[in-house]
C-alpha positions in Angstrom: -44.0 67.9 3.9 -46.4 65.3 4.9 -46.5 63.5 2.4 -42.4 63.3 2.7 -42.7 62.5 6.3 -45.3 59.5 5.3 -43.0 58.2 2.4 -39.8 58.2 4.9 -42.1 56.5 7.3 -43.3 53.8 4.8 -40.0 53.0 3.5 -38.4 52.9 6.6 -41.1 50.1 7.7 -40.5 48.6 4.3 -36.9 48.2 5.2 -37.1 46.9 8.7 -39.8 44.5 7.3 -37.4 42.9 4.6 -34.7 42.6 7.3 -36.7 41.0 9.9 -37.9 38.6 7.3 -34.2 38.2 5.9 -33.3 37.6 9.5 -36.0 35.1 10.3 -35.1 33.3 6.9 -31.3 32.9 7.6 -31.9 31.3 11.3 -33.7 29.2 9.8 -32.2 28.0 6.9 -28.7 28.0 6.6 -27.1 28.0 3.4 -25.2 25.1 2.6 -20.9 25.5 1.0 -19.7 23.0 -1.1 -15.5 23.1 -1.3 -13.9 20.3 -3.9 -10.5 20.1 -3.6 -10.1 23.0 -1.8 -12.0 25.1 -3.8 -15.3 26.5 -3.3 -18.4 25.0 -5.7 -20.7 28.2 -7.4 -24.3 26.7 -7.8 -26.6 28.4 -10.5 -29.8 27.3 -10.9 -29.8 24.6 -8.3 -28.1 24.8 -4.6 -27.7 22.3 -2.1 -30.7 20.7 0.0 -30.7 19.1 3.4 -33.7 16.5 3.4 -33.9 13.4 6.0 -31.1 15.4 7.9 -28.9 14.4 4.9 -27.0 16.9 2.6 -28.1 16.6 -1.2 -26.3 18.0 -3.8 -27.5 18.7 -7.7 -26.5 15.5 -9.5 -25.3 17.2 -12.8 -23.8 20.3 -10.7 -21.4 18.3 -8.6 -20.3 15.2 -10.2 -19.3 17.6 -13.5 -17.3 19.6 -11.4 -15.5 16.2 -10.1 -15.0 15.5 -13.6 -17.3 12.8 -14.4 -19.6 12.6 -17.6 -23.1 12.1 -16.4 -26.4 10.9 -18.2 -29.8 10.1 -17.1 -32.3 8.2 -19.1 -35.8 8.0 -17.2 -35.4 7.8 -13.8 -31.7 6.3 -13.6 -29.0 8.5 -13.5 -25.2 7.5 -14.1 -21.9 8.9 -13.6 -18.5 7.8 -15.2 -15.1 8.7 -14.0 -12.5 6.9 -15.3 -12.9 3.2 -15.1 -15.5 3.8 -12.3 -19.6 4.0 -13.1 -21.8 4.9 -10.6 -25.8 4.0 -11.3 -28.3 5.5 -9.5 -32.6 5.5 -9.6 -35.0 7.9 -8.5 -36.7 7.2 -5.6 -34.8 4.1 -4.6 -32.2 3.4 -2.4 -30.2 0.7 -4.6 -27.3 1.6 -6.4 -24.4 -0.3 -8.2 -20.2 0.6 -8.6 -19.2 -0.8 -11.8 -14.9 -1.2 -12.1 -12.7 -3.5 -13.4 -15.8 -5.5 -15.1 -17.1 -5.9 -11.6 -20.5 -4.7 -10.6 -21.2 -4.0 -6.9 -24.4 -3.3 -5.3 -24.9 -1.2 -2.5 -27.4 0.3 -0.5 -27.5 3.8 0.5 -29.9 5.1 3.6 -31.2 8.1 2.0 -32.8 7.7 -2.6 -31.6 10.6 -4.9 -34.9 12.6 -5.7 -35.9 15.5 -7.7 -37.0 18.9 -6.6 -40.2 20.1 -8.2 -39.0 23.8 -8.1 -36.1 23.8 -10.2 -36.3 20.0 -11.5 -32.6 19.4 -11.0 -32.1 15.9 -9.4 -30.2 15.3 -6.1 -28.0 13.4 -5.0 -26.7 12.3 -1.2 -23.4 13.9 -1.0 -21.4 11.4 1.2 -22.5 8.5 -1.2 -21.8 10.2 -3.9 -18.3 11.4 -3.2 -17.2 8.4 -2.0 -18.2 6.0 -4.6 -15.6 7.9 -6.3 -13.1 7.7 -3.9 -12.9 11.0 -2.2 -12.8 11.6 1.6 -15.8 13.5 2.8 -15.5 15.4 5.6 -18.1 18.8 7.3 -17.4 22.1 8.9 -20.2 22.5 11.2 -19.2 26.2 11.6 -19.0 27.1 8.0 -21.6 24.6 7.0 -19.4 23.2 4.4 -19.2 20.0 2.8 -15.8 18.6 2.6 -14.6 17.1 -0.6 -11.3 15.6 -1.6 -9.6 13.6 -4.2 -6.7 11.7 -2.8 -5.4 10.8 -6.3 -5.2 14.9 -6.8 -4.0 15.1 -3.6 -1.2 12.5 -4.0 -0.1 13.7 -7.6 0.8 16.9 -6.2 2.8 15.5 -3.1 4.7 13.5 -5.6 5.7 16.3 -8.1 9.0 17.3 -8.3 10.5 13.2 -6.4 11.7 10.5 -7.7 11.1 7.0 -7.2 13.5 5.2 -9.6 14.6 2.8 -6.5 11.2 1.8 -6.3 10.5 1.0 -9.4 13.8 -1.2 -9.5 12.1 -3.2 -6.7 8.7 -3.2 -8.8 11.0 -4.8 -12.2 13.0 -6.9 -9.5 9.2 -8.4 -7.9 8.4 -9.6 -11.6 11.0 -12.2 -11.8 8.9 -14.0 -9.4 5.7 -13.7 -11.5 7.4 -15.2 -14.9 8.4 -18.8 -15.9 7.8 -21.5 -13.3 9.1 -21.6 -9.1 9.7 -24.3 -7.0 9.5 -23.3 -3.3 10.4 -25.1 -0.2 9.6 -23.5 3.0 10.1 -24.6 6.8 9.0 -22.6 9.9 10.1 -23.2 13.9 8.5 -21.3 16.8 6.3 -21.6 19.9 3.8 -19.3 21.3 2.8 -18.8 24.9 0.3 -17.9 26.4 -0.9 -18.4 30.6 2.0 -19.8 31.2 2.2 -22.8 29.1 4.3 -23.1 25.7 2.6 -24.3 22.5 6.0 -25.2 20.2 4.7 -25.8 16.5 6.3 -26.2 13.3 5.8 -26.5 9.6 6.8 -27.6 6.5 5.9 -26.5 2.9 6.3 -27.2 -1.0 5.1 -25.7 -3.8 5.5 -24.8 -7.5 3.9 -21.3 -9.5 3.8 -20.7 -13.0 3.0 -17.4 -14.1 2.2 -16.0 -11.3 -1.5 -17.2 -11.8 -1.0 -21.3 -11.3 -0.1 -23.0 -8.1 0.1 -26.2 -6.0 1.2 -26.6 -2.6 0.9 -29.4 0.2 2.3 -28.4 4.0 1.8 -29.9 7.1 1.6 -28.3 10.3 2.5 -29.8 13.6 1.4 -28.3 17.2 2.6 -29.8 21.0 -0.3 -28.7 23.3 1.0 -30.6 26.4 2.2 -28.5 28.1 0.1 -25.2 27.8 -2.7 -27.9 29.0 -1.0 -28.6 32.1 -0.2 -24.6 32.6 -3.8 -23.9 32.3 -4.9 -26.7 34.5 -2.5 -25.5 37.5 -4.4 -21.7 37.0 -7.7 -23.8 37.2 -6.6 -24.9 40.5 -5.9 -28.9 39.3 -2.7 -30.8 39.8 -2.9 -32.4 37.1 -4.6 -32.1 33.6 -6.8 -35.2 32.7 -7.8 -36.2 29.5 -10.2 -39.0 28.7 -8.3 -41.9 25.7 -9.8 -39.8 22.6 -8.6 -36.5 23.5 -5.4 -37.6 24.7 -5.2 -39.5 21.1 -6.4 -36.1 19.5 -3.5 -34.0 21.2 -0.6 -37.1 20.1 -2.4 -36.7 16.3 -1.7 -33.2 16.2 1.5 -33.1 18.1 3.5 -36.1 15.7 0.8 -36.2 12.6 0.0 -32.3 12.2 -2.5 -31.0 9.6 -2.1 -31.4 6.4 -3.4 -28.6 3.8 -2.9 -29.5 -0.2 -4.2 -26.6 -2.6 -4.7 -26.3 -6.1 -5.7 -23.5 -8.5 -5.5 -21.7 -11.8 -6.0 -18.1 -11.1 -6.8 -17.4 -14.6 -9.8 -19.2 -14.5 -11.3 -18.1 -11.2 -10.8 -21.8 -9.2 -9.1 -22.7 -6.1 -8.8 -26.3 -4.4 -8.3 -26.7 -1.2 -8.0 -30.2 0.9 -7.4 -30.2 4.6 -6.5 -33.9 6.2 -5.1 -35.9 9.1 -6.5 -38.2 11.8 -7.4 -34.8 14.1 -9.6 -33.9 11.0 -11.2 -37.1 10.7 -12.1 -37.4 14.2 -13.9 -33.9 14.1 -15.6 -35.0 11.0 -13.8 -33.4 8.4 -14.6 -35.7 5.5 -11.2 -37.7 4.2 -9.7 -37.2 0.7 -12.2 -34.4 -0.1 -11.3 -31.3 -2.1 -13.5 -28.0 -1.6 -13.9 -26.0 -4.9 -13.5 -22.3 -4.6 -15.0 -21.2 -8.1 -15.0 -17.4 -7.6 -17.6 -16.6 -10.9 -19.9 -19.3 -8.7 -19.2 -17.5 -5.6 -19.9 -13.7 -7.2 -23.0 -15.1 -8.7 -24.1 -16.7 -5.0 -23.2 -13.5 -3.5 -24.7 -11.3 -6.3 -21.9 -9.6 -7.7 -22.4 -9.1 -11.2 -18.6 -10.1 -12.3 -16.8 -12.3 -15.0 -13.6 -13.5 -13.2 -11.1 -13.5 -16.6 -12.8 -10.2 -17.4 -11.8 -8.6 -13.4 -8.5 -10.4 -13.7 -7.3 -8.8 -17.2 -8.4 -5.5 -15.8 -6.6 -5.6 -13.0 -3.4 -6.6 -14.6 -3.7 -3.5 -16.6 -5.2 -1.2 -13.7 -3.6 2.0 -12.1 -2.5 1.5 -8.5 -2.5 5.1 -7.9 -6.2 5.2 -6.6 -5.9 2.3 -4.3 -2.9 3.8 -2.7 -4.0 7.1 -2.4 -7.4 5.8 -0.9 -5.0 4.0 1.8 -2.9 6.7 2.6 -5.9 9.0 3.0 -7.7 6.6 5.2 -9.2 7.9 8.6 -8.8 11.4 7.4 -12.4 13.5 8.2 -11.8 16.7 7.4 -13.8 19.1 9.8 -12.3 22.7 9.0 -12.8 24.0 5.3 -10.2 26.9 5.3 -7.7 23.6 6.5 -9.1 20.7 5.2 -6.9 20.4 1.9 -3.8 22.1 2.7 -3.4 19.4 5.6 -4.4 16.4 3.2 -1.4 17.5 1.5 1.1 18.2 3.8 0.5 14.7 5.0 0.3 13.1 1.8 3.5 14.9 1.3 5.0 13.2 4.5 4.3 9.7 3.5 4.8 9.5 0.1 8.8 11.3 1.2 9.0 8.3 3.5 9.9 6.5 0.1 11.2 9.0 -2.3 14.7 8.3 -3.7 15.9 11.1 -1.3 14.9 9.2 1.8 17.6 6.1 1.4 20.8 6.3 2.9 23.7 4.5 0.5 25.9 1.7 2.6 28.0 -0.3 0.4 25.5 -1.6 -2.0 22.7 -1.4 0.6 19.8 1.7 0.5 18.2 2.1 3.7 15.2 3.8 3.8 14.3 4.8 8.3 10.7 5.6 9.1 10.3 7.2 12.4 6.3 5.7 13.0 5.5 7.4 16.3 6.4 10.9 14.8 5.0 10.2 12.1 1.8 9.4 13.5 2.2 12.4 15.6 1.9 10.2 19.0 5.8 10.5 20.6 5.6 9.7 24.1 8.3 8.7 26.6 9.6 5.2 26.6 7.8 4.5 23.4 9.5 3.2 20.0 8.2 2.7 16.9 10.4 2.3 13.4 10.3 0.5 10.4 13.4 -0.4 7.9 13.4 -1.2 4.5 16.9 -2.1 2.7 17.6 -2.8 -1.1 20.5 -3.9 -2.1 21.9 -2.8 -5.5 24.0 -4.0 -8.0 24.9 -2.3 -11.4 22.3 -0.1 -10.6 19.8 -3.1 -10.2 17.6 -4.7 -7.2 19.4 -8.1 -5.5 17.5 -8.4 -2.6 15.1 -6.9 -0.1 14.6 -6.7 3.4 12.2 -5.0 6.0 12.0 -4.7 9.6 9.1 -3.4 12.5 9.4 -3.0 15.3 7.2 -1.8 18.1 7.8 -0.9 21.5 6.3 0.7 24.9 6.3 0.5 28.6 3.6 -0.7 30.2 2.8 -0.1 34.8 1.7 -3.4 35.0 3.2 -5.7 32.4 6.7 -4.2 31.9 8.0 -2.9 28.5 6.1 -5.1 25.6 7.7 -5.3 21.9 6.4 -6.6 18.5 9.3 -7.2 16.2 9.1 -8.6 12.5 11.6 -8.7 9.7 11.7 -10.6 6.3 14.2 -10.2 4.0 15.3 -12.1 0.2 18.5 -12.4 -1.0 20.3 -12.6 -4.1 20.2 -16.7 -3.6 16.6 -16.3 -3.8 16.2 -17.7 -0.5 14.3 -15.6 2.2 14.0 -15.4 6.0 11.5 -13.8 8.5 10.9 -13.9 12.0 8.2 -12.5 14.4 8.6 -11.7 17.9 5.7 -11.3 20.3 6.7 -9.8 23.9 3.4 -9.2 25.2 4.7 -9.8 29.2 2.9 -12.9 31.2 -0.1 -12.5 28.5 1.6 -13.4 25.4 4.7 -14.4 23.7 5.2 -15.2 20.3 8.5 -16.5 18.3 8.3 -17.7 14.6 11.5 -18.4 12.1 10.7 -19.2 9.0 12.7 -19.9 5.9 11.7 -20.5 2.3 14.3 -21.6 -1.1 12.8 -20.5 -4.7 14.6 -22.1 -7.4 13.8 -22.2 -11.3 11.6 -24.9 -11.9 10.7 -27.4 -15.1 7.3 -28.6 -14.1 4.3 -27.0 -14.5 1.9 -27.0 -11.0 -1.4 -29.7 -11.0 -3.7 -27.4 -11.0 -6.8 -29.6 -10.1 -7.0 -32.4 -7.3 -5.8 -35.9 -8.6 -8.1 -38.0 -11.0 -11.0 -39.7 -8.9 -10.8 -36.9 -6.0 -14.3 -36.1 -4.5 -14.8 -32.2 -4.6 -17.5 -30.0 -2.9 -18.1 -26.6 -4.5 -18.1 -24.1 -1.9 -20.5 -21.9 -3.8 -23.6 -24.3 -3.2 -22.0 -25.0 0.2 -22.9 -21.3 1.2 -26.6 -21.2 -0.7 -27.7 -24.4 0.5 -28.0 -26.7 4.2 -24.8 -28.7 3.3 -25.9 -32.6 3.7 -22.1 -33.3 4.1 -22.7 -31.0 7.4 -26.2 -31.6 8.0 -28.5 -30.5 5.2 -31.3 -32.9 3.3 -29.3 -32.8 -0.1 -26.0 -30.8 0.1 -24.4 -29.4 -2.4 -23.4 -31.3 -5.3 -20.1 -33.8 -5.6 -18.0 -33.8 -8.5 -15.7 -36.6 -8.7 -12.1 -35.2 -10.9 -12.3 -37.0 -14.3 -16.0 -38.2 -14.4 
């Protein structure tokens, strides 16, 4: 009976031993949850770590359950998903994003590492995620890290909709991209602001080819008079003085305007661009004189590892899906695990509805599509207004115009009811028209018209400054002291021709 007693008594001991040491264990460490996509990660031979107060997750583990195909040779480790390659070295906090024969680097704050108990390599799990585009979000409560796919999450909100009157407007948009396009544009308007009115106006012409080749030469014109005056009476002065140069400065840009000429062949990566007028001159803008944006100089000076014809036949061939899902999901940080998904898709499912072919209203040959944006955004509040409009109209069953409309408004104790108002709209003449309307009380006020004409052009754009032109490639601009601005050398100048 002793001897019963005594072996009752050890393993009684025994027990409360192992749960006091279980207990002590759990408080403190607490186990980390992984959910993707809603659904809870299982970890084998390898769990998740916090290190640096940063969560890690096994490399192999997690970016094979997002789908990618991983591979590690030495100490760098890569994963590929899609047309997306993330590269990443033990140890070190450098890593580079590879899409679209681009090749980002970026820095994290915390370098992948690998545990010497199990040898598995981790990785930090924010980075990680969202180098592939997912939103990353944590349940404090659950200690559960977040992840989504917004693509995934979009797919699903679009199943069972159609978008066939999008995707008129998408065949519609590429009459613009083919052949070459003369444009003519004009704009009217004045902005105000303390009081004083600033009228200003431009003028515009231009020719694309292609999409990818342009030229275009407009002139802007500004009256400052009078807002000088308005802000010389706050200032407690009668009268505004101005000394001979600036007066001459103000009558340059008032009846001379600025003049902007640009040039460039898409294709190739290169963009002209020549600013002039007596105002310009006189603040030492140099005369005649092109600046070169060559955007394969300008990756290289930046250190992007890119080939401009290589990102721009990618792109021309590259799903949209991901960039739209990404925008849609912006600002989203999911914070409740049980939640987290199911609300990224009722959302989704709210915005992408906004244009399904269910949400236009049929008006002669005019679809109307109404977004209510305050309820949208979940923020109704008396006096407040907030929709946006956008029309097609149709004929046989095929896009002949477009036309949009914002518009903004709420009351305000002090400053009254403010509005923002913009619409643009192109019609079947191919001519198109926008305004925006800026009521922002005594602070601001804003009115701009502007009109444009595209007609079917013969011509094919200059695509490079005239023969003879001095230009000033913008690359060595940025990497060097400029002598044109005030370095010893400057970059160098290329005269068109030689």
């Amino acid at each position: 009976m002793k001897m019963k007693r005594l072996t009752r008594w050890a393993a009684a001991l025994g027990m409360t031993a192992l749960l006091l040491c279980g207990s002590a264990f759990a408080a403190g460490e607490q186990t980390i949850a992984v959910q993707l996509n809603g659904e809870d990660l299982t970890f084998t031979d390898a769990v998740p770590q916090v290190k640096d107060q940063r969560t890690f997750l096994p490399f192999r583990a997690v970016f094979e359950a997002m789908g990618a195909e991983v591979s590690n040779e030495g100490n760098v480790i890569t994963a590929k998903q899609g047309d997306k390659t993330l590269t990443m070295t033990i140890g070190e906090t450098a890593a580079t994003v590879t899409q679209l024969g681009m090749e980002v680097p970026i820095t994290m704050d915390v370098a992948p590492y690998v545990d010497n108990t199990t040898w598995r390599t981790y990785v930090p799990v924010r980075f990680a995620a969202q180098a592939f585009g997912y939103t990353v979000g944590w349940d404090q409560d659950s200690y559960t890290a977040i992840l989504i796919d917004p693509v995934k999450v979009m797919n699903e909100a679009m199943e069972g909709k159609e978008f066939t009157y999008l995707e008129k407007l998408a065949e519609y948009s590429e009459k613009y991209n083919k052949g070459i396009w003369d444009m003519t544009m004009d704009m009217d308007g004045s902005l105000t602001m303390l009081g004083g009115t600033m009228p200003m106006s431009a003028t515009a012409k231009g020719t694309t080819q292609d999409e990818m080749k342009m030229s275009m030469d407009m002139n802007m014109k500004m009256d400052l008079t009078e807002y000088i005056k308005s802000v010389s009476l706050l200032m407690g002065e009668e009268e505004a003085t101005l000394d001979a140069e600036a007066q001459a400065q103000l009558d340059a840009l008032a009846q001379e305007g600025i003049d902007l000429s640009m040039r460039g062949n898409m294709d190739e990566g290169k963009l002209y661009m020549m600013m002039g007028g007596s105002l310009l001159e006189s603040a030492g803008i140099p005369k005649d004189t092109w600046f070169l944006m060559d955007f394969d100089a300008i990756f290289a000076q930046t250190g992007l590892n890119a080939d401009w014809k290589q990102l721009m036949t990618a792109a021309r061939s590259a799903d949209m899906t991901p960039m739209l899902a990404s925008l849609l999901a912006a600002g989203q940080q999911p914070a409740t695990a049980s939640t987290a998904y199911g609300e990224m898709k009722a959302q989704m499912e709210k915005l992408v509805a906004l244009f399904a072919d269910d949400a236009f209203v049929k008006n002669g040959n005019d679809y109307t599509a109404t977004i209510d944006l305050l309820k949208l955004m979940g923020e109704e509040s008396e006096g407040a207004e907030g929709t946006m409009t956008f029309t097609l109209t149709m004929r046989r069953s095929e896009v002949t115009g477009y036309a949009m409309g914002f518009h903004m408004a709420a009351v305000n104790e002090e400053m009254g009811t403010l509005s923002m108002d913009m619409t643009m709209s192109l019609d079947d003449k191919d001519q198109m028209k926008a305004n925006i309307a800026m009521d922002m009380g005594e602070l601001l006020n804003i009115n701009l018209d502007l009109n444009a004409k595209y007609t079917k052009g013969r011509t094919a754009p200059e695509t490079v400054p005239p023969a003879g032109a001095v230009v000033l490639p913008l690359d060595q601009m940025m990497g060097s002291s400029m002598g044109v601005i005030g370095g010893a050398d400057g970059p160098t100048t290329i005269i068109v021709g030689e």
